[in-house]
C-alpha positions as CSV (number, residue, x, y, z in Angstrom):
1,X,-41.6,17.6,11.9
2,X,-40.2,15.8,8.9
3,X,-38.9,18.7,7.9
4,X,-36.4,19.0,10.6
5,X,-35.6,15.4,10.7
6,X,-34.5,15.4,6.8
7,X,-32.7,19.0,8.0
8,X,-30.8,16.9,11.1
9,X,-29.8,14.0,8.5
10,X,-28.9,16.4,6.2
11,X,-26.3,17.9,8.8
12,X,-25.1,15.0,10.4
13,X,-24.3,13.6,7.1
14,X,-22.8,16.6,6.4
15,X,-20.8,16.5,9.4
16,X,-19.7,12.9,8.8
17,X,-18.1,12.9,5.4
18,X,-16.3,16.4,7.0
19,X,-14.8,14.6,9.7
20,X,-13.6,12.1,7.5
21,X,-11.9,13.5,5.4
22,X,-10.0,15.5,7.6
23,X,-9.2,13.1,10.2
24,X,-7.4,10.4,7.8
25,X,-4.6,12.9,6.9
26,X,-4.3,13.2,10.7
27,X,-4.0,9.7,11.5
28,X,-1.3,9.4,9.3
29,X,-3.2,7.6,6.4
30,X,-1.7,9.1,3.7
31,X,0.4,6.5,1.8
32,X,4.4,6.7,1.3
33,X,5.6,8.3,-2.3
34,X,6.4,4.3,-2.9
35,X,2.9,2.7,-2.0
36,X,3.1,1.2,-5.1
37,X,6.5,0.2,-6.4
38,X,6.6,-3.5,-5.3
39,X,3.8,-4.1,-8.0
40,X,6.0,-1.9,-10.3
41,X,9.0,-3.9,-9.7
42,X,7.8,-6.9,-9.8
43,X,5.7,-6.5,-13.2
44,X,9.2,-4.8,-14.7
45,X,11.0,-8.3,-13.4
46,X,8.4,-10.5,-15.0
47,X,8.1,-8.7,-18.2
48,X,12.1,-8.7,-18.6
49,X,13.0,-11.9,-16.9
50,X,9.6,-13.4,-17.1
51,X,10.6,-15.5,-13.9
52,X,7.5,-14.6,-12.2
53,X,4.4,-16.0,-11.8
54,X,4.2,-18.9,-9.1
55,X,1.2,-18.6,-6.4
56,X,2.1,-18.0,-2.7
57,X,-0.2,-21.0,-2.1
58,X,2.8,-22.9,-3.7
59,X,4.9,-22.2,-1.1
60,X,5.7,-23.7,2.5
61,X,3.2,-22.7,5.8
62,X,3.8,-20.8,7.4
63,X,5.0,-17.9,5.2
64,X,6.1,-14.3,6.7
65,X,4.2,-12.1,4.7
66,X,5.2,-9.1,2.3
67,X,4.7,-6.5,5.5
68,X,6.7,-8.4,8.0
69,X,9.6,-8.6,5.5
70,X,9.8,-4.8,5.3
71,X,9.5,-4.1,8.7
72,X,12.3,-7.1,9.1
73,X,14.7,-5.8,6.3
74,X,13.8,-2.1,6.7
75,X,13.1,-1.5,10.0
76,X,9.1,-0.6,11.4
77,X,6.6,1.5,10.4
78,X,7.9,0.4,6.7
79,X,5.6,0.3,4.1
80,X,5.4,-3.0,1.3
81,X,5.6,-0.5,-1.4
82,X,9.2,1.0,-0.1
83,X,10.7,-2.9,0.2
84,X,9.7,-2.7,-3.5
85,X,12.0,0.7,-4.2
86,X,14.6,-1.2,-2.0
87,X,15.0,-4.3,-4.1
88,X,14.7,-2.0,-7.4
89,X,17.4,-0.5,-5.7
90,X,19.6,-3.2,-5.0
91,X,19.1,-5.8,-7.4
92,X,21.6,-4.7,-9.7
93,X,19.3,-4.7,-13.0
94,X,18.3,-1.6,-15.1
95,X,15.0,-3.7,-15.7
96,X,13.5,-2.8,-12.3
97,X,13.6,0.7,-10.8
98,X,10.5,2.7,-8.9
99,X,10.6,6.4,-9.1
């Protein structure tokens, strides 16, 4: 009898991690090219402007949040990382650019 059990937990665990894996490429979970290009562009800024650095909790309440601005600015379904390619983009500085 234990036998079987530690066969069944086997393949159910088995069957788990298979459906896992396979389903998140399904749903969509695979992250854009530019997942992580605000980070990039914003550690280029600080290291060349060093103008970086103040918490969020400095600012005013209520505050918008990162993923709302790039689904404001670039429309939805946008991804924080591509609002970082953008402003590489179109901040006119050499400085800041994400591949």
């Amino acid at each position: 009898m234990r036998g079987s059990t530690a066969t069944l937990s086997a393949i159910l665990s088995a069957g788990l991690t298979a459906a896992l894996f396979t389903a998140a490429p399904a749903l969509g979970a695979t992250p854009p090219d530019s997942a992580n290009c605000l980070g990039v562009v914003t550690a280029q800024r600080a290291v060349a402007h060093h103008d970086i650095g103040e918490h969020a909790s400095s600012q005013e309440e209520p505050r918008l949040g990162l993923g709302n601005v790039a689904r404001e600015v670039l429309g939805d379904g946008t991804h924080v990382g591509e609002l970082g390619a953008f402003l590489g983009e179109i901040d006119g500085d050499p400085a800041t650019t994400c591949p």
